[in-house]
C-alpha positions as CSV (number, residue, x, y, z in Angstrom):
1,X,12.4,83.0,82.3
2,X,11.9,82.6,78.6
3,X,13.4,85.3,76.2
4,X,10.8,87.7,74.9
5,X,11.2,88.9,71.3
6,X,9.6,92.0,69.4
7,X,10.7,94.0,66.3
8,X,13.3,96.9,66.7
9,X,15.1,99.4,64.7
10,X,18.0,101.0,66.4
11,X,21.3,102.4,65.6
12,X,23.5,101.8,62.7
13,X,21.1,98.3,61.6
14,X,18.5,100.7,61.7
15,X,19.5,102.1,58.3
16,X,20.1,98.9,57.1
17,X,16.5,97.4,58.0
18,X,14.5,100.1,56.8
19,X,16.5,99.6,53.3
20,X,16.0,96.3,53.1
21,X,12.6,95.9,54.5
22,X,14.1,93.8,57.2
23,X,13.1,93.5,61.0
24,X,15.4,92.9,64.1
25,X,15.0,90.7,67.0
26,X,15.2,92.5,70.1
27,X,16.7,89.6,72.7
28,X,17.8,90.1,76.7
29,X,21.8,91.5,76.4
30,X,22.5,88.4,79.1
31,X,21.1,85.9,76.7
32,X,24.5,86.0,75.1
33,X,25.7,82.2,75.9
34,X,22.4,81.3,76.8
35,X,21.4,77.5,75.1
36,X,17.5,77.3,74.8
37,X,15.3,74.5,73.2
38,X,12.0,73.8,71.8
39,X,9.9,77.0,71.5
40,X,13.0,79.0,72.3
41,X,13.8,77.9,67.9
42,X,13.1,80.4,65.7
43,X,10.2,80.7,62.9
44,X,13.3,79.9,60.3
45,X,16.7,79.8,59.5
46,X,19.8,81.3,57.2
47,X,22.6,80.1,56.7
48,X,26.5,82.4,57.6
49,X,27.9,82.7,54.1
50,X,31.6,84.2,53.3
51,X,30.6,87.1,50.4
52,X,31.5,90.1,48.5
53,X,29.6,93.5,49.7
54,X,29.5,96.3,47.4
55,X,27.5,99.2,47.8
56,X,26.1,100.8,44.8
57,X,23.6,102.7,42.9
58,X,22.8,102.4,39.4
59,X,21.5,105.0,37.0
60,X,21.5,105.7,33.1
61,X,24.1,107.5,31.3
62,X,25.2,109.1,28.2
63,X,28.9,108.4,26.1
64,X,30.1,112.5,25.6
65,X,33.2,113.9,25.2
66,X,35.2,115.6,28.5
67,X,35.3,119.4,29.6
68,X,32.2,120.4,27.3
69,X,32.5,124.3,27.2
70,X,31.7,127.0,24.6
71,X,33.6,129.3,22.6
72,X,32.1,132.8,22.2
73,X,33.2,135.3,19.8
74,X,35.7,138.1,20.6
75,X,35.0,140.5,18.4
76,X,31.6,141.5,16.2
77,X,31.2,139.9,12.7
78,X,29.8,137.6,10.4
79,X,30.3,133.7,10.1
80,X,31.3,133.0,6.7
81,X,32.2,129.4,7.5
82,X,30.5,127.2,10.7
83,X,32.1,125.2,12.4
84,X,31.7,122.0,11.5
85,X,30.2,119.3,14.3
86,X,31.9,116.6,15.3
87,X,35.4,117.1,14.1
88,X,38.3,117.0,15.6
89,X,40.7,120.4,15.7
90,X,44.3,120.6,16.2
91,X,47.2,123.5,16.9
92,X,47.0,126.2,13.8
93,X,43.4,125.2,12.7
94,X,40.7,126.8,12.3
95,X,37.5,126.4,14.5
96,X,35.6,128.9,12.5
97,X,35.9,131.5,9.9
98,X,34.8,135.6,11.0
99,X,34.2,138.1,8.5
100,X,36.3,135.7,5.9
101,X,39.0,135.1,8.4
102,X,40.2,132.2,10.0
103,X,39.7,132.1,13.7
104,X,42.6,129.8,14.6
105,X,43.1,127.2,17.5
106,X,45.9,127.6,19.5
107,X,47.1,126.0,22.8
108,X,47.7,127.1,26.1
109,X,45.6,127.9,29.7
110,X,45.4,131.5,29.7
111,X,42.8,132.8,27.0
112,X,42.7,135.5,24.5
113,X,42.2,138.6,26.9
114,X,43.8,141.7,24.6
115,X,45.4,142.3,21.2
116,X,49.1,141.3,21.4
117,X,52.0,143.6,19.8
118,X,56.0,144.8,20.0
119,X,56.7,145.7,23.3
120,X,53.9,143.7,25.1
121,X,54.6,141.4,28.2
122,X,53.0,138.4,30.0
123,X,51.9,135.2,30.0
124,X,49.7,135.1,26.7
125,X,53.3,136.2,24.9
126,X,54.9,133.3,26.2
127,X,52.2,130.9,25.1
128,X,52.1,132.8,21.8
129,X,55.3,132.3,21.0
130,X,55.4,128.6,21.7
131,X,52.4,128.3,19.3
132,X,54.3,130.2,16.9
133,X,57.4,127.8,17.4
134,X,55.8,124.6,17.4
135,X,54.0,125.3,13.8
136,X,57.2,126.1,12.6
137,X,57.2,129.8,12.3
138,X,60.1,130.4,14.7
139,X,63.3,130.3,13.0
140,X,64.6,133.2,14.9
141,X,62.4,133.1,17.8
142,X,63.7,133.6,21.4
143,X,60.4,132.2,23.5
144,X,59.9,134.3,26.2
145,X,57.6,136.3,28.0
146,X,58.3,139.5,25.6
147,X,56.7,140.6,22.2
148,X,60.1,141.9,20.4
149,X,60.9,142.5,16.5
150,X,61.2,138.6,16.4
151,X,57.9,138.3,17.4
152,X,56.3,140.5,15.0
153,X,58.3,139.2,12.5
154,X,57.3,135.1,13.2
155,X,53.6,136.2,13.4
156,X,53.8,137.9,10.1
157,X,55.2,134.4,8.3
158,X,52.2,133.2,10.2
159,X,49.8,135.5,8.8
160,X,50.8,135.6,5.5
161,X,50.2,131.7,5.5
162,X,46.6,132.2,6.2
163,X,46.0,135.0,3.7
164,X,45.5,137.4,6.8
165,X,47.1,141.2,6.6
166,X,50.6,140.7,7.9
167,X,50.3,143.4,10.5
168,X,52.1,141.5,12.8
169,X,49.7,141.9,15.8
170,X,47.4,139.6,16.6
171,X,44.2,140.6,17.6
172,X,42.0,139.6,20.3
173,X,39.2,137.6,18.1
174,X,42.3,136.3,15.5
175,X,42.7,133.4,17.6
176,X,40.8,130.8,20.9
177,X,43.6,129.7,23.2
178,X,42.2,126.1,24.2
179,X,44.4,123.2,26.5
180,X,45.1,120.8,23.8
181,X,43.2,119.6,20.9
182,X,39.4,119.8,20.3
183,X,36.3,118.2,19.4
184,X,33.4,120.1,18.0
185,X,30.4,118.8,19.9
186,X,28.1,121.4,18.5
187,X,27.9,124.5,15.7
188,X,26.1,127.4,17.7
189,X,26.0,129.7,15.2
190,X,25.3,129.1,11.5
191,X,26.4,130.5,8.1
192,X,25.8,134.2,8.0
193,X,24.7,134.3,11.7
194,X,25.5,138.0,13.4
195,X,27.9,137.7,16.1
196,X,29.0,139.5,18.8
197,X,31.2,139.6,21.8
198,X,30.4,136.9,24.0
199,X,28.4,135.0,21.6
200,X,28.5,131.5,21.5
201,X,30.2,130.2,18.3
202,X,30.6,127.0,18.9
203,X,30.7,124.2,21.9
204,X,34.0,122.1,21.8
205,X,34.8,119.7,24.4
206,X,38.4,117.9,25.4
207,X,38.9,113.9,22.6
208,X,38.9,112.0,26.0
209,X,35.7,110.1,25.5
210,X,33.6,110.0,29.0
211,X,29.9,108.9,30.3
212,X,27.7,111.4,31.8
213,X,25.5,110.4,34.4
214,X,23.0,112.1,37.0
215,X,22.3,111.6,40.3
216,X,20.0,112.3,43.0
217,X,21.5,115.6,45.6
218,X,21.1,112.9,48.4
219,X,24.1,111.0,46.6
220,X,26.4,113.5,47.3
221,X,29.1,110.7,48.5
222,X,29.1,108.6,45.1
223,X,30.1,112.4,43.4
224,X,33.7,112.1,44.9
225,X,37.0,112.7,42.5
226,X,38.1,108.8,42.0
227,X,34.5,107.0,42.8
228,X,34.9,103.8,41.1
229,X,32.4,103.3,39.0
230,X,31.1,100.3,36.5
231,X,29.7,100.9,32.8
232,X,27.8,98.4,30.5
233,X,27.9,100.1,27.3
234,X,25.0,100.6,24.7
235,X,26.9,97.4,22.6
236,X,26.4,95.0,26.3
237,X,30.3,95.4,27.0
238,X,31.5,96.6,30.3
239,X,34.3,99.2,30.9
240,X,35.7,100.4,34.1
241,X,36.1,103.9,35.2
242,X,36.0,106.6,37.7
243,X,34.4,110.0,38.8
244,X,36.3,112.7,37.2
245,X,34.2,115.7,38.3
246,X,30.4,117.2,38.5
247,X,28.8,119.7,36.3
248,X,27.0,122.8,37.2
249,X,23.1,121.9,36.7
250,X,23.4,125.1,34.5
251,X,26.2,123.5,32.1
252,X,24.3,119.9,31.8
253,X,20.3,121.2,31.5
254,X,20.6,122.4,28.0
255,X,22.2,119.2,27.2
256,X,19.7,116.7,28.7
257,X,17.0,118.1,30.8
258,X,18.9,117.4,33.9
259,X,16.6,118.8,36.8
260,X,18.4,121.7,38.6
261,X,17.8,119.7,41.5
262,X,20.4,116.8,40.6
263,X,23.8,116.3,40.2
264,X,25.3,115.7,36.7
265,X,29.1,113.7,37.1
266,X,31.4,112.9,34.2
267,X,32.5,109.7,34.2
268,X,36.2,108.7,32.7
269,X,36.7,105.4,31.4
270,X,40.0,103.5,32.4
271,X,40.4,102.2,28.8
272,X,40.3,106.1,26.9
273,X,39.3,106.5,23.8
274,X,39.2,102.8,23.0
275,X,37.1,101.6,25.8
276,X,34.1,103.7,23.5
277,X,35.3,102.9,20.4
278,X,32.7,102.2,18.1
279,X,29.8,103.0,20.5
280,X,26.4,104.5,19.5
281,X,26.7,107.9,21.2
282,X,22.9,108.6,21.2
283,X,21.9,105.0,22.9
284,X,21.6,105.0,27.2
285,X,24.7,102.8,29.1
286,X,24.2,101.9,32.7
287,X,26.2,103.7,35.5
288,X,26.8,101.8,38.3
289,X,28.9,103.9,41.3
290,X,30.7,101.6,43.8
291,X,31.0,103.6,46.9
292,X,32.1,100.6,48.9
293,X,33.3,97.3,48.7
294,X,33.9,94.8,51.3
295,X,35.8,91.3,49.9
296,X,34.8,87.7,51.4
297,X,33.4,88.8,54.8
298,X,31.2,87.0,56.7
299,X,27.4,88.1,56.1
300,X,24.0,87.3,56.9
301,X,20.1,88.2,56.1
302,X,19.6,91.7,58.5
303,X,16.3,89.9,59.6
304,X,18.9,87.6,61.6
305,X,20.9,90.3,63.9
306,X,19.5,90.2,67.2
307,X,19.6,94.1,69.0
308,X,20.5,92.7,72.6
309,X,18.8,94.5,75.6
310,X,20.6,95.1,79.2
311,X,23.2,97.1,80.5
312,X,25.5,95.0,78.2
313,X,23.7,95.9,75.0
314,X,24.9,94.7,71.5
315,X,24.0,92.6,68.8
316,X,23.7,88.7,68.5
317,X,23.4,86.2,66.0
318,X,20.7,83.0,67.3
319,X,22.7,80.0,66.2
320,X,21.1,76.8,65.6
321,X,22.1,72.9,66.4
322,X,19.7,70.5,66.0
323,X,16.5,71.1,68.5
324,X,18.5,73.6,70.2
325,X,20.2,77.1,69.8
326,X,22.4,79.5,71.3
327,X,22.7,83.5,71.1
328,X,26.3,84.3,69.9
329,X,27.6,88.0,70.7
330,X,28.7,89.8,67.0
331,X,29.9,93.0,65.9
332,X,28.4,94.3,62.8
333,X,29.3,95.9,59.4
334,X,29.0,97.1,56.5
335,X,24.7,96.2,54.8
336,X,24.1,95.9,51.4
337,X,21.2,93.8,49.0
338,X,19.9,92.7,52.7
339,X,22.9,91.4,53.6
340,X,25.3,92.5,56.7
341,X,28.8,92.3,57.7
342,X,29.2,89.5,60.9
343,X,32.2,89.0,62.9
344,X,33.7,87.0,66.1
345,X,35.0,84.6,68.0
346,X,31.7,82.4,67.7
347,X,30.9,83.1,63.8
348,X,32.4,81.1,61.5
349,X,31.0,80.0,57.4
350,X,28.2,77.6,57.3
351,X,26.5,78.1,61.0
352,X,22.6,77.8,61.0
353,X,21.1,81.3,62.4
354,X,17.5,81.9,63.0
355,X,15.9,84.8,61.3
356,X,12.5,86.3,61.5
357,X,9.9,83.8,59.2
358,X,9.1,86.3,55.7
């Protein structure tokens, strides 16, 4: 009895078939081994080819700077001097000036939560006084966790060196604890602007140079921490890089009209700051995420698996010799650009496979 064929999309080559536009040949499960000739040969033919399968998606992106957050204002006041955009900051700088005073950068991870003075304790003291130290204001300076006489001593050297009042506290809008060094991305409130607590001032973002680029809440799995991902620059050059984390749809609208409804991911590129260098910031790269990668497998067109039917079930390939052809039993893979992932004992490079006629 001659093997009947019709279309079919079942099970994991489902998903592959409705991606691809391809179609399946649904063939008896105990063809499998089965040598047929003559009208039995299919419409037309592919060829098994050893290749590279990548899954991807590609979307547009923008060069910005890491960690983009904003600085608000501690105290009320007036700016008497912006910040100024696109600069880059360092320990015992100033980001800003407030009411004529300098508000100064300092490092460390726990921020600027009270005034500090003798006889306070805690974590902010200890990264205080290592600020202190480090610009050379802590000659007789024991760095620890405790604001003592030393203390109030080093931070009036400190203050008298910026023209402050050496009072030898420092209070809470004096100084912006930040991780390391800074770039201003943006001035968020001008000359003479009225501040007051929890006012933006200004938004500063890490020097690491990275690409933001959105995608679609269905992509979900391309948003993982490490996601290798492929750049072509606005200058044509390519850079490597990964995932490094996503942004709140809150944090990135402002910045590019993301819809709330996607997902915003920074991108860091492998070569740092001079994998960018020299880029126009303001021109589109291309984002390409690699969520999987399969190297020289054996693949051929979907349109060519064969969903077997009977108690045996499976998938076949319908190889071709001459004026007559055979159906080989295969397990499948990995489908990507049409193509999917072939394997066993009967498949090798180069075989002839019939395949539904496009």
């Amino acid at each position: 009895m001659k093997r009947r064929t019709a279309f079919l999309t079942l099970g994991a080559v489902t998903v592959a078939a409705a991606v691809t536009g391809g179609v399946l040949f649904l063939g008896d499960g105990g063809d499998a081994g089965a040598s047929g000739r003559g009208g039995d040969l299919p419409p037309a033919t592919a060829t098994v080819v050893r290749t590279d399968l990548v899954q991807s998606k590609t979307v547009d992106g923008k060069l910005d700077f890491a960690q983009r957050r904003a600085v608000k204002s501690a105290v009320e006041g007036t700016v008497t001097v912006a910040a100024s955009e696109g600069r880059t900051l360092t320990m015992g700088q100033a980001l800003y000036e407030l009411n004529d005073k300098p508000v100064t950068l300092l490092y460390g991870p726990v921020p600027m939560f009270r005034e500090m003075k003798a006889g306070d304790r805690g974590s902010d003291v200890l990264q205080l006084e290592r600020n202190l130290r480090d610009l050379g204001y802590g000659a007789n300076l024991y760095v620890d966790a405790r604001y003592d006489e030393n203390t109030a001593a080093a931070v009036k050297q400190w203050q008298k060196s910026l023209n402050r009042e050496t009072t030898g506290k420092v209070g809470k809008g004096d100084v912006v604890f930040q991780p390391d060094r800074v770039k201003v991305v943006t001035a968020d409130a001008a000359l003479a602007d009225q501040v007051g607590p929890d006012t933006p001032v200004l938004t500063v973002a890490s020097t690491k140079p990275v690409v933001r680029a959105q995608l679609d809440q269905g992509d979900g799995a391309l948003t993982s921490r490490g996601t290798k991902v492929e750049v072509t620059l606005p200058s044509g050059k390519t850079a490597t890089g990964k995932v490094a984390r996503t942004v709140r749809p809150e944090a990135s609208a402002g910045e590019s009209g993301a819809a709330q409804n996607g997902i915003t991911v920074e991108v860091v590129l492998d070569g740092g700051v001079s994998a960018a260098s020299g880029e126009d910031a303001k021109a589109s790269a291309s984002v390409k995420f690699v969520s999987e990668a399969r190297k020289g497998v054996l693949a051929v067109p979907v349109e060519a698996v064969v969903a077997l039917r009977g108690e045996n079930g499976g998938y076949g390939l319908q190889v071709v010799q001459g004026a007559t052809s055979k159906m080989v039993r295969v397990e499948t893979g990995m489908t990507a650009d049409g193509q999917i992932e072939v394997s066993g004992p009967d498949v090798r490079e180069g075989l002839k496979v019939g395949v539904a006629k496009s």
